[in-house]
N, C-alpha and C positions, 0 to 999 in steps of 0.2 A: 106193723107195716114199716117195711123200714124205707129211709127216708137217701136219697143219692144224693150228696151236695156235691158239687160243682167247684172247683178250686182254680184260684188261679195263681200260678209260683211267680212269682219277684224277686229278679235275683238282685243284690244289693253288694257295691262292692266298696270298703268303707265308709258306707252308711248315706251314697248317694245311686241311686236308680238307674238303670241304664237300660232306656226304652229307644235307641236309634232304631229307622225303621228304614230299610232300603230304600225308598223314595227319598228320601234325605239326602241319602250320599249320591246318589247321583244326580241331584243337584248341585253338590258341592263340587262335583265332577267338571259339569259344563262351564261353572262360574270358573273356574281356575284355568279353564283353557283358555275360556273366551278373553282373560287377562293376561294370558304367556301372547294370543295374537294380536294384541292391542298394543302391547309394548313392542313387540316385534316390528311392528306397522312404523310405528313412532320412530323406534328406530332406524328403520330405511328409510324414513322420508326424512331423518337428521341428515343421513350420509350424504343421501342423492343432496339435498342441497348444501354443503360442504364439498360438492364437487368430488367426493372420493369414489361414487360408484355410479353407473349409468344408471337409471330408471328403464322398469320393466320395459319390457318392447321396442327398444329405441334404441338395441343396439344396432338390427337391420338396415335402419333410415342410416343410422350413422357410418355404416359399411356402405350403402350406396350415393351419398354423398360423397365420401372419400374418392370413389371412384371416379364418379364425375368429374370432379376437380383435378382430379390426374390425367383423365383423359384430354380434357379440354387446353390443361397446363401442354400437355405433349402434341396436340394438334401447335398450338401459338409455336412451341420448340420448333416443328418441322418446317411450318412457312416462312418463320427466321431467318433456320438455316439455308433453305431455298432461293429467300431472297437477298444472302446475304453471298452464294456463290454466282446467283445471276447478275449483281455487282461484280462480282469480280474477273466474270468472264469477259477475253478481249470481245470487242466488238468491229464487226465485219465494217470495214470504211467504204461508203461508196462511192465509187469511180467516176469523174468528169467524163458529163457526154461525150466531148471530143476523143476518148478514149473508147468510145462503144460501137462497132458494126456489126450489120447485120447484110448478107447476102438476100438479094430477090431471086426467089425461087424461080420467077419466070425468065429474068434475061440475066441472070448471073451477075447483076450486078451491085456493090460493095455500097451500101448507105451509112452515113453516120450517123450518129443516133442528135448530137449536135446541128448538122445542116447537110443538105441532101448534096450539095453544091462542092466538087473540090474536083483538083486536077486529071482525074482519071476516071470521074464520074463516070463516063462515058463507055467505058469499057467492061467487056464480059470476065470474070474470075473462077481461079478455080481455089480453094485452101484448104487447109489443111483437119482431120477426120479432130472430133472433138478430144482434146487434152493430147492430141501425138504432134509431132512435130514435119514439117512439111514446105515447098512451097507456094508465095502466093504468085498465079503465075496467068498471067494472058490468057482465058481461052478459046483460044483462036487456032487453027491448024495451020496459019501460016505464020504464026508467030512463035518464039519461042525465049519470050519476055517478062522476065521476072522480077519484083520488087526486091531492091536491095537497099544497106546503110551504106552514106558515104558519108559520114561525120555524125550527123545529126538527123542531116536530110534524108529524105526515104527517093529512090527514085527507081527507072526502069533501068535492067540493063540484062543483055542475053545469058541464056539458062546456059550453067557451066555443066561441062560432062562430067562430072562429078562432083554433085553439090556438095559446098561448102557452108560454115556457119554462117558466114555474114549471109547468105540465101534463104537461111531457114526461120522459120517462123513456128511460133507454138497458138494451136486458137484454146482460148478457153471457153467454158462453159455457157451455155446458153440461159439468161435471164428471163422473165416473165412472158417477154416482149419478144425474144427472139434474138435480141444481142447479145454480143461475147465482145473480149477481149481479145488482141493480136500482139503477142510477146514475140521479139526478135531474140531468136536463143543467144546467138553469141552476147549482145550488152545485157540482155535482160529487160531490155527498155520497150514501149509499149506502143504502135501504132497512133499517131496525133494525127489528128485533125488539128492545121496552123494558118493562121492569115500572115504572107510575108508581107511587109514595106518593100514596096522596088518604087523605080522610078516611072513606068510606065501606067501602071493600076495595080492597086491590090490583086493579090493572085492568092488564092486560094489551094496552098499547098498540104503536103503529108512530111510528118517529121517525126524521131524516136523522143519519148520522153521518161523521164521516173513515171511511177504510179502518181497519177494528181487526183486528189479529191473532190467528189463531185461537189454540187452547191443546192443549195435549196431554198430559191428563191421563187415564189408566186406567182401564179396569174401570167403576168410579164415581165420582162429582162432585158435591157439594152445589153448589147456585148460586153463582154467584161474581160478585165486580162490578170495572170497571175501565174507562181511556179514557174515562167518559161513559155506561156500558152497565150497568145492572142486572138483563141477561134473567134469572132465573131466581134471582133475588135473595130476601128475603126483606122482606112489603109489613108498615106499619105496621097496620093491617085495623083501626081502631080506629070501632066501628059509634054509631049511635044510640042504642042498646038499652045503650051501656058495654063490649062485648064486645073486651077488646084482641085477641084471636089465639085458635089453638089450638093441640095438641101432639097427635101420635100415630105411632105406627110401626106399618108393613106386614111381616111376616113370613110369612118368601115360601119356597117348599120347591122343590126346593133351594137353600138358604141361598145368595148371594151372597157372591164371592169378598170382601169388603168388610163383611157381615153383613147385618143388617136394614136396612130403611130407615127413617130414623127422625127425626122435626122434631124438636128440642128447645127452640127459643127459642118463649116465650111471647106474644110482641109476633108480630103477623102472618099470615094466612093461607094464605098462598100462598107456598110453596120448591117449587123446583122439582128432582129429581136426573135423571141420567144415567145410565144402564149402556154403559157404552162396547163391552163384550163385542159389543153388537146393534149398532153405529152402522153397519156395514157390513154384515152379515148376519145369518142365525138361527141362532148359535151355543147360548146359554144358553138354555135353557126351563124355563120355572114353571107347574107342576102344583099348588101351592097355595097360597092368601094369605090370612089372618087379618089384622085391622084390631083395632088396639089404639088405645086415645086419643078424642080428642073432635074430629079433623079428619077429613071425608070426603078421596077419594081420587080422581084420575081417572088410567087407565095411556094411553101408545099404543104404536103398535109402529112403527117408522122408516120405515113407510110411509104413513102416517097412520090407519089401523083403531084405535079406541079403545072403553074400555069406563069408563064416566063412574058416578062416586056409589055407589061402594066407601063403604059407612060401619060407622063404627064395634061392633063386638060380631058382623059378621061372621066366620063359622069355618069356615077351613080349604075356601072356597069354590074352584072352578076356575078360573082366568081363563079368558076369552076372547081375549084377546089373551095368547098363550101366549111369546112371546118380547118382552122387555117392552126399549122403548128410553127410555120416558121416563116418570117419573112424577109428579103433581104435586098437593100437598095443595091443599087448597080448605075455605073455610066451607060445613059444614053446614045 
């Protein structure tokens, strides 16, 4: 019977065994990698903090930051410069009331935006189409009376047959309100409202001036004078009769931010005040006016509605003109 043995070969290669078994090396596999990713690791996270390379993910935040920052830098640039040419841009000067009329649509008649009150008030006009040149001329059909300059002074005199500069007049544009300006083409010079000094009473005339600058004073304004301008001034009023002036205050309910109104210089009949409250609308209203003094009174209101010869020892009467823009003493 024979007998099978079983053998097992060993291969031996000088004189040491060599039993590696594939499970082995691929062990020695994972171990080698997992140490090439370890040092790798190690090393980006030297870099990233030596500042030499960004950390994963952050390059995006850091591209939209940038942006930001530029946008934001370029909006500041733009409002700079924005308000660095709206400095620099002239600014439009505005014009003394005595410089502003406006035409009443109903009776054609010429108000100034300063005082309703002056030499020709009384009269219908006709002038000229907005920014053409033209003149200002009576209109009346029996008349044929046109405003002209004779020095300074503006006055009436007949329409030439064939108008000349000193006749012509430029209107400019119309403001919020309805007023313009009236340029005399040949000087350049601009339609005044002027209180002359004479010897009989303040008179209430028109006269050419430069462009004069308006004022922006509150509430209320005694008359004031300047450049050439004495609208609302106070006149010498020195009469025939001896009479220099007169003095009285209107006391007006409700009181005025400013108090009563009230002349005090003795020389003169005519001052002229303001409530500036009303120059643009009907803000303050006066329910009642008492007349103190020896000057009459005339009110109007910014439209031209007025209530004339308010006098003295009057009490606690109603106005008519319930929102008062302008007021202005006068001889009795």
């Amino acid at each position: 019977m024979s007998e099978t043995i079983e053998t097992e070969t060993v291969t031996q290669t000088n004189g040491v065994e060599d039993k590696t078994s594939k499970s082995d090396t691929l062990k020695d596999e994972d171990e080698r990698k997992s140490s090439v990713a370890f040092n790798n690791m190690l090393s980006n996270r030297m870099e990233v903090e030596e500042g030499k390379v960004e950390p994963k993910g952050s390059s995006n935040v850091s591209s939209s930051a940038s942006k930001i920052k530029l946008l934001v830098g370029g909006i500041v640039f733009v409002i700079l410069i924005i308000i660095i040419i709206a400095l620099m841009l002239p600014k439009t000067a505005k014009q003394n009331e005595s410089q502003l009329w406006r035409i009443n649509k109903n009776d054609f008649k010429l108000d100034n935006l300063y005082s309703s009150s002056w030499e020709f008030e009384n009269k219908p006009w006709t002038i000229p189409s907005d920014g053409e040149e033209g003149l200002i001329a009576v209109k009346d059909s029996n008349s044929a009376k046109v405003l002209v300059v004779n020095g300074e002074d503006v006055v009436l005199e007949d329409k030439a047959k064939n108008s000349t500069s000193s006749q012509l007049w430029i209107k400019g544009p119309n403001n919020s309100d309805g007023y313009f300006w009236l340029k005399h083409k040949e000087t350049g010079k601009f339609l005044t409202l002027c209180i002359h000094k004479v010897k009989e009473e303040g008179t209430t005339l028109i006269s050419v001036k430069d462009f004069i600058v308006g004022h922006d004073e509150s509430t209320l304004e005694v008359g004031h004078a300047g450049a050439g301008l004495n609208a609302g001034g106070i006149t010498t009023g020195i009469t025939s009769q001896g009479v220099e002036g007169c003095t009285g205050k209107l006391v007006i309910t409700p009181p005025f931010k400013k108090g009563d109104i009230e002349k005090t210089q003795e020389v003169g009949f005519i001052e002229v005040f303001k409530i500036w409250a009303n120059k643009e609308g009907d803000k303050l209203r006066s329910t009642e006016i008492t007349v103190e003094g020896t000057c009459c009174w005339d009110i109007y209101h910014r439209l031209g509605d007025s209530q004339r010869d308010l006098k003295p020892g009057q009490h606690k009467i109603t106005p008519s003109v319930a929102f008062i823009r302008t007021l202005k003493t006068k001889k009795c």
